[in-house]
N, C-alpha and C positions, 0 to 999 in steps of 0.2 A: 663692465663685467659684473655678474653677480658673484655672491661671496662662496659658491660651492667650485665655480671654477678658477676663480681664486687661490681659495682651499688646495683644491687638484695641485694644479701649480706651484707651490709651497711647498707641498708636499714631497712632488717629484724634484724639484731645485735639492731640498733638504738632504734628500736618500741619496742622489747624484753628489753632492760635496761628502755626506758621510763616507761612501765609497769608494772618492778618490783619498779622502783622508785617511782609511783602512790601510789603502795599500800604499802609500805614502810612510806610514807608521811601519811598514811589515819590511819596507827598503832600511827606512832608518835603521829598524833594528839591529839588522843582518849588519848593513856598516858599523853599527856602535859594537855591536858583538865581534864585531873584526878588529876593530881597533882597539876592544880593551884587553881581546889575546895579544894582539900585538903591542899593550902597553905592555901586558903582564911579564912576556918575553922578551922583551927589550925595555932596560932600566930607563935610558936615553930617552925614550918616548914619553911623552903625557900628550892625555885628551884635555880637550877645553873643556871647562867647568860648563862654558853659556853650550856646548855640543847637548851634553845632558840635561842642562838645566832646560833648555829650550825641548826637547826632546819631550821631558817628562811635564810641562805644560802644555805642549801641540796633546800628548798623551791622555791628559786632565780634562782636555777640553772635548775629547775623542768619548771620552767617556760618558761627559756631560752629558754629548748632544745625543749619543745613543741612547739615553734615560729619556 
């Protein structure tokens, strides 16, 4: 293969993971946003630490690869 269709390749792999990673992050939210109303209103409840901490490095990395 030469390195433009290569290139191409990379390219289109790249936008198609960013993509699913977008909407991936846009479910997450809506969950984490669900569940820290429903921590806030119910004392009893806690989220997991690793829920967000993982959360906001999938997030980090979302950001990266858009740059």
């Amino acid at each position: 293969m030469d390195n433009q269709a290569v290139s191409k390749r990379y390219r289109a792999e790249l936008s198609s993971v960013k993509d699913l990673l977008f909407y991936f992050l846009i479910t997450w939210t809506l969950v984490l946003l669900g569940l820290s109303w429903f921590d806030f209103f119910n004392p009893k409840f806690e989220i997991s630490e690793a829920v967000v901490t993982s959360y906001l490095i999938l997030l980090g990395v979302y950001i990266v690869h858009k740059e």
